[in-house]
Structures are given as structure tokens and as C-alpha cells.
C-alpha positions in Angstrom: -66.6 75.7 -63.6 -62.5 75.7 -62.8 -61.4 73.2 -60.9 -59.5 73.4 -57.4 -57.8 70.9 -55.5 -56.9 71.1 -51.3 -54.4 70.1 -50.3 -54.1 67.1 -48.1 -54.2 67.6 -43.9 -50.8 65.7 -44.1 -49.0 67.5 -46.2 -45.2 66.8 -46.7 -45.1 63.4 -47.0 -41.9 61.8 -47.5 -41.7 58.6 -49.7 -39.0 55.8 -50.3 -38.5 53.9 -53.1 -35.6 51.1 -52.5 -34.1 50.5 -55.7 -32.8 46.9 -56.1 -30.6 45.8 -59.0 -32.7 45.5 -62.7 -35.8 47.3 -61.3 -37.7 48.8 -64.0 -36.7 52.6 -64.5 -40.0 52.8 -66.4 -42.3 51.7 -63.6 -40.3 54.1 -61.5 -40.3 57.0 -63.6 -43.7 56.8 -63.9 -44.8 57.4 -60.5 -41.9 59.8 -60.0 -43.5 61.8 -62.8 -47.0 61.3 -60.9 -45.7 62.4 -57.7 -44.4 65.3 -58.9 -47.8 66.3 -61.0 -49.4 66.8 -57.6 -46.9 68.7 -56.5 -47.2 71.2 -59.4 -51.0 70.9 -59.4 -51.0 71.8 -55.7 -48.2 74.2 -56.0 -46.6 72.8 -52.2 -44.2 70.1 -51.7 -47.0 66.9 -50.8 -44.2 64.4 -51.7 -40.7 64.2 -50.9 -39.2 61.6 -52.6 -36.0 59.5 -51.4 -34.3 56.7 -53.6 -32.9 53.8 -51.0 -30.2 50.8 -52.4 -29.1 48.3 -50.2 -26.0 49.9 -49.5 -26.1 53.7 -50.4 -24.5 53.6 -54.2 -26.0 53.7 -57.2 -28.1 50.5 -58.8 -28.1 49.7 -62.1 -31.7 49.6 -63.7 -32.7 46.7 -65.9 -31.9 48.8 -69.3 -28.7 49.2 -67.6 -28.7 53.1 -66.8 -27.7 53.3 -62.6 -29.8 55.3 -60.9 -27.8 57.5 -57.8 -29.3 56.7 -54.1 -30.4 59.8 -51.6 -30.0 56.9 -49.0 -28.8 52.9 -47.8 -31.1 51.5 -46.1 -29.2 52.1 -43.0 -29.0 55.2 -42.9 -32.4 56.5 -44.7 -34.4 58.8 -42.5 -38.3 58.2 -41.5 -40.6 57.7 -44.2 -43.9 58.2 -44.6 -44.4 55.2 -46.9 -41.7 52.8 -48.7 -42.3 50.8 -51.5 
């Protein structure tokens, strides 16, 4: 029997990660890549994803690669959910 998967009532939500100096790029990756399985499995857009510094530039992770910000915290637009 194939599977099939519905797509959520609230669809489009929009997700914030704040990214704070030596955060692990691994742990982060990793529910990036998540994320963006559901949106391939559902073929829609269910999660927009924002990456948030302190202040807007980019943060180095703890391997050392810096990771580019969508958005500072003041200025990052309404999110569904932050972690």
C-alpha cells in the first residue's frame, strides 16, 4: 500500500534558529536537513527557515566555519517557533 502524507492545516511555518558563537553546525544541519525532508516529502514549502545572530553578521560555528545570518535579532521578522 503507497504511502501519503497531508499536509499540515498550518502550512508555511516560519522557523528561527539564533545562532550564537561555537554552536554546533552538526546539530544544526541536522534538523536543517530534517526540515527540508518534509518539504520535499510534501512537495510545499511547510518550513521557512531563518538563521538569527545577535547582531545580523555571520557566527562562527564551533569547527570554526561562520555560518551567514538571514536576520539580528532586531530586526528578524515573526516567527512561528525559535529555538
Amino acid at each position: 500500500m503507497p504511502l501519503s502524507f497531508a499536509t499540515p492545516a498550518h502550512a508555511g511555518q516560519r522557523i528561527g534558529f539564533v545562532l550564537l558563537p561555537r554552536f554546533s553546525s552538526l546539530a544544526l544541519a541536522g534538523v536543517l536537513d530534517a526540515l527540508s525532508a518534509v518539504n520535499d516529502l510534501l512537495d510545499t514549502p511547510v518550513y521557512e527557515v531563518r538563521l538569527i545572530t545577535l547582531d545580523g553578521r555571520a557566527v562562527p560555528s564551533h569547527g570554526g566555519a561562520r555560518w551567514a545570518a538571514d536576520h539580528g535579532l532586531a530586526d528578524a521578522p515573526v516567527l512561528d517557533g525559535v529555538f
